[in-house]
N, C-alpha and C positions, 0 to 999 in steps of 0.2 A: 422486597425490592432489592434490598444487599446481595442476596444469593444470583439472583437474576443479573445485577451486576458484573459479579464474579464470574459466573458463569459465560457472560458476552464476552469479556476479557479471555477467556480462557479459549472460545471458541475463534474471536481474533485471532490471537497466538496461532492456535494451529492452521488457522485458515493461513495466514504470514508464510508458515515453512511450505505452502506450497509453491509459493512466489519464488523466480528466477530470485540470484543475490541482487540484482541490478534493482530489477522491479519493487523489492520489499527495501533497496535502500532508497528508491524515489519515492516510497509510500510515506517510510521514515522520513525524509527531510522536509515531503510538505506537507504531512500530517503532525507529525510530531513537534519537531523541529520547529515547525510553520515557516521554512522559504519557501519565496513565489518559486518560480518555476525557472526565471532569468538566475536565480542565485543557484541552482538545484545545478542546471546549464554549466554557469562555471566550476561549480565545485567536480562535477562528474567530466568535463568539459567535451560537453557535446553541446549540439544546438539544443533550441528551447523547442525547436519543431519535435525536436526527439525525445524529450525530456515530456512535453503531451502526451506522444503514441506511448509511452512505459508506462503513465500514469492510467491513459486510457485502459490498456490490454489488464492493468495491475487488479483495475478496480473490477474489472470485466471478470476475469479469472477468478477473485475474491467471492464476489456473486454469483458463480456457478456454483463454486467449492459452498456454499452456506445454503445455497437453494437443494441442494443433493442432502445436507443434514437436517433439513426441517421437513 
C-alpha cells in the first residue's frame, strides 16, 4: 500500500509539470493550500468566474495526462 502511495505522488508530480504555471498554481492553492476559490481570485487577482474555468481545464488536462498512462 506504501509503494502505491509513492508511486501516485510521483505520477501527480509529473502529471503537475504538464500544467500551464497559472493552472498548477490554482491546483496548488485550492488543493493544497485549501482556499476557496474567492481567496485564489484575490490572491492571482482575477475574477472567481476565471479562477473556475483554470481549475476546470487544470483538472481536465490532469485526467487526460493519467488516462494516456494507465
Amino acid at each position: 500500500e506504501e509503494v502505491n502511495e509513492v508511486e501516485l505522488r510521483e505520477l501527480l508530480k509529473k502529471a503537475l509539470t504538464e500544467l500551464s504555471e497559472r493552472e498548477a498554481l490554482v491546483i496548488q492553492l485550492y488543493y493544497v493550500e485549501e482556499l476557496n476559490v474567492y481567496e485564489i481570485a484575490e490572491v492571482l487577482e482575477i475574477t472567481t468566474g476565471r479562477v473556475s474555468q483554470i481549475k476546470k481545464s487544470a483538472i481536465s488536462r490532469l485526467r487526460e495526462f493519467i488516462q494516456k498512462i494507465d
